[in-house]
N, C-alpha and C positions, 0 to 999 in steps of 0.2 A: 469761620470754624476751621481748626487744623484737620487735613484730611488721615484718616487714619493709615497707620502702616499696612495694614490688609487692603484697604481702596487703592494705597501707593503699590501697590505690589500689582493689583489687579488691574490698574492703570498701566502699567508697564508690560506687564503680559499682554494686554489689547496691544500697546503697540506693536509689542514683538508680532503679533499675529495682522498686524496691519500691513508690517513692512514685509515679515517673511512669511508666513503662512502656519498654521497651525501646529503642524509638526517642527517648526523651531520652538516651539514651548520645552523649555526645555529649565531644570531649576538654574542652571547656568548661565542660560540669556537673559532669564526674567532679572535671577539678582544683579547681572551688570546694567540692564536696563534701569533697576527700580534702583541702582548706586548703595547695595543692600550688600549682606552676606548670605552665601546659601543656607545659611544655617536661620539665619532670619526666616528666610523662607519657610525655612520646614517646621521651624515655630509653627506657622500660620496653616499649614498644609503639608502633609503627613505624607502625600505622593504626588506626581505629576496628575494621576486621575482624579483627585483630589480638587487640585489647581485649574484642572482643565471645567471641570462641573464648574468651579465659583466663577469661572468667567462666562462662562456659558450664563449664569445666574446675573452675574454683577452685571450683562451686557443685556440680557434681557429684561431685567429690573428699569437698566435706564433707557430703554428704548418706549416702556412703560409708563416712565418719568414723561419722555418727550411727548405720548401721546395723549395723556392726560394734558401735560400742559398748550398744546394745537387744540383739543378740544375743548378746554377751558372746563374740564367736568372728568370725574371715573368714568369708565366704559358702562358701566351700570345705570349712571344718569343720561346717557348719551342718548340721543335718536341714533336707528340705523343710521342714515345719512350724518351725522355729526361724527359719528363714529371712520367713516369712509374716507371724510374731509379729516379727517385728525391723520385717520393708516396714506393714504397720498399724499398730505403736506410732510410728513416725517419720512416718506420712502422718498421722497423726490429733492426735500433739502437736505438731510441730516445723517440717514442710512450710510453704514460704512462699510468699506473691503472685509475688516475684522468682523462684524454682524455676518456679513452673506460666508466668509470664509465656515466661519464657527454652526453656521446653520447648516449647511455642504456637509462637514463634518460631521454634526450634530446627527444628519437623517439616519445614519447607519446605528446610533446609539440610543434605547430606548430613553433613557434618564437624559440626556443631552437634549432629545427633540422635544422632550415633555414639557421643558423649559420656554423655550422659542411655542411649540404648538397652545400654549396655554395663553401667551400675550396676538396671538393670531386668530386664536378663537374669539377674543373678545372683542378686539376691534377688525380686523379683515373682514369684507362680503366671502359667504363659500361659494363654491359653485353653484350655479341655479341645476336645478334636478333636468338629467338627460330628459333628450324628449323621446318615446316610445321606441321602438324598434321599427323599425322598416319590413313589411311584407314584402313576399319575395318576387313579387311580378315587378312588372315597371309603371304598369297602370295603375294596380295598387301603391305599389310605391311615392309615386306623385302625388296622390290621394293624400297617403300616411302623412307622405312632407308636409303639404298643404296643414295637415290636420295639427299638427306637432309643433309649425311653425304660429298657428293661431292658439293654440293654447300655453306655449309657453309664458312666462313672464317676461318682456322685454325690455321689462326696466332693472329684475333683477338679474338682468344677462350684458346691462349697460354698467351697472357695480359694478361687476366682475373684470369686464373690461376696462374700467377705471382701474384697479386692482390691478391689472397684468399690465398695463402701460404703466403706473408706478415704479410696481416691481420692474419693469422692464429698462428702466433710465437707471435705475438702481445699479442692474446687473450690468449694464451696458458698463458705465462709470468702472464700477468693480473687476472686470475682468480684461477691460481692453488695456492698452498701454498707452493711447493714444486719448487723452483728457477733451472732451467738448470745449470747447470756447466758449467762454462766460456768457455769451451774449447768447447764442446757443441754448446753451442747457438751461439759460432762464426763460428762452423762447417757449422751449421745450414743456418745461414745468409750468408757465402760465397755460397753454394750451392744454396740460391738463388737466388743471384745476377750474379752467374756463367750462370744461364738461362738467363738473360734477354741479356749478348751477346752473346746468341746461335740467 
């Protein structure tokens, strides 16, 4: 199937935002990048904030793609756990600079995060619920700990932690300039996913 001029467009704006960062979005780089004219552009997108939502969209859509197709099923049919092994196998293989860039971005804009929070909602573990407050002695305290540590969940607090080491190889990758060694980062990511069937 021919990919349409709007995917061409919005394929070339991820890149721009892969190689330079968000704020080169610009109609200028996008149409030298998509081999386009600005005016093609604006066909398709009537302003840069425009442009910037459908990536936010079209990046969130396929990351939606990916995690359907890792768990072999919609989020709806998923187990928690299927769902977890879907969000870890796509943060640890496939996640990209342009995703975490766009997402960075994203938090400061309600209509940008809604996008990204809605495919996080579905497949991500959230946080497991704080455990109680701590009284203010020390002998209570210890008490409290004790108490807080035995009633938490600590299998939904081993999610989570699946979830932050994901993310975590994700953001490492993304932000550093210094690239893991293949052997490495596949060390890495098996060791993840070796937790999630413990």
């Amino acid at each position: 199937m021919r990919t349409s001029k709007r995917t061409q467009i919005l394929d070339a704006a991820t890149r721009v935002v892969q190689r330079e960062g968000v704020k080169s979005v610009t109609f200028d780089s996008v149409a030298a990048e998509a081999g386009l004219t600005k005016g093609g552009l604006l066909y398709h997108f009537a302003s840069r904030g425009d442009l910037i939502q459908a990536i936010h969209q079209h990046l969130a859509d396929r990351w939606e793609t990916d995690l359907v197709a890792a768990a072999g099923k919609p989020a709806a049919e998923a187990t928690r756990d299927e769902r977890l092994a879907a969000y870890t196998r796509v943060a640890i293989q496939s996640a990209t600079r342009a995703e975490l860039l766009l997402m960075l971005e994203g938090s400061t804009n309600t209509a940008h995060a809604a996008v990204w929070e809605a495919v996080t909602e579905r497949w991500a573990p959230p946080p497991p619920p704080a455990p109680a407050s701590a009284p203010a002695s020390a002998s209570a305290s210890a008490s409290a700990s004790a108490s807080a540590s035995a009633s938490a969940d600590p299998a939904a607090l081993d999610r989570f932690i699946l979830r932050l080491a994901a993310d975590g190889l994700w953001l490492y990758e993304s932000l550093t300039s210094d690239r893991l060694d293949p052997a490495m980062r596949q060390a890495v990511a098996e060791r993840i996913a070796d937790a999630l069937d413990q």
